[in-house]
C-alpha positions as CSV (number, residue, x, y, z in Angstrom):
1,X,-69.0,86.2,-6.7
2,X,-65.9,88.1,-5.2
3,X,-66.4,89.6,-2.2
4,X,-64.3,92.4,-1.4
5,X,-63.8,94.7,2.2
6,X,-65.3,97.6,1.4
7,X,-66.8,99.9,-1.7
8,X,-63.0,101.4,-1.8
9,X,-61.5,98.3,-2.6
10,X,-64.3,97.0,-5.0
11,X,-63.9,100.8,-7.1
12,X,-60.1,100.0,-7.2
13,X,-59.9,96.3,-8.1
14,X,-62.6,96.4,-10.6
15,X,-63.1,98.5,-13.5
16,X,-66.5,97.5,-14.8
17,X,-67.9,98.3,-11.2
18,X,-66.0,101.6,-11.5
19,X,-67.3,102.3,-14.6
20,X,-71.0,101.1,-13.2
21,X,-70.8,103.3,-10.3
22,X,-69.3,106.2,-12.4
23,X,-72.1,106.6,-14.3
24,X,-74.3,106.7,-11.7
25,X,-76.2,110.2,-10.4
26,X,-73.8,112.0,-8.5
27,X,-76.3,112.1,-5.8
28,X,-76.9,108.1,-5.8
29,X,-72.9,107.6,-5.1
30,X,-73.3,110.2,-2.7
31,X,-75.7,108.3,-0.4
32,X,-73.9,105.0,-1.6
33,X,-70.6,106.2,-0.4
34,X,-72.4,107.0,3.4
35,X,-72.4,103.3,3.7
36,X,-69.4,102.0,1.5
37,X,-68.8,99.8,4.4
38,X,-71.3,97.6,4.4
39,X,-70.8,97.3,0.5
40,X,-69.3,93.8,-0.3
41,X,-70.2,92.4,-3.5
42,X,-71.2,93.6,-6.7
43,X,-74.7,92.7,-6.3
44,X,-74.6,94.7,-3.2
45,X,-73.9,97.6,-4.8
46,X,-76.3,97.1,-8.0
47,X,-79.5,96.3,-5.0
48,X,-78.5,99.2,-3.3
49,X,-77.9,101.8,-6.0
50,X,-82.0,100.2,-7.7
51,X,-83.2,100.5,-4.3
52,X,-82.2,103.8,-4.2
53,X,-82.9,105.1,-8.3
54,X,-86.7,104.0,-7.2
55,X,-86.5,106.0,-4.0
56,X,-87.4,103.0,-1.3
57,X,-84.5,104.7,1.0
């Protein structure tokens, strides 16, 4: 799996993950984007964005 620097960089390299994080609630990319750092991979951002859909954050 690539690992890229940041959220930032995944958005702009990738336009499935784009498209995933798109369609996302605007309030999930909200919270998502508070911690875009520590976003690597793009099973990061998929166990974050279920962990937060189910409301464990």
């Amino acid at each position: 799996m690539k690992t890229y620097q940041n959220l930032g960089e995944m958005l702009t390299s990738s336009p499935e993950i784009f498209n995933y994080y798109t369609s996302l609630p605007s309030y999930i990319r909200g919270m998502i984007g508070h911690r875009s750092q520590n976003i690597h991979t793009e099973d990061e951002l998929h166990a974050y964005a279920d962990k937060l859909l189910r409301g464990d954050d």
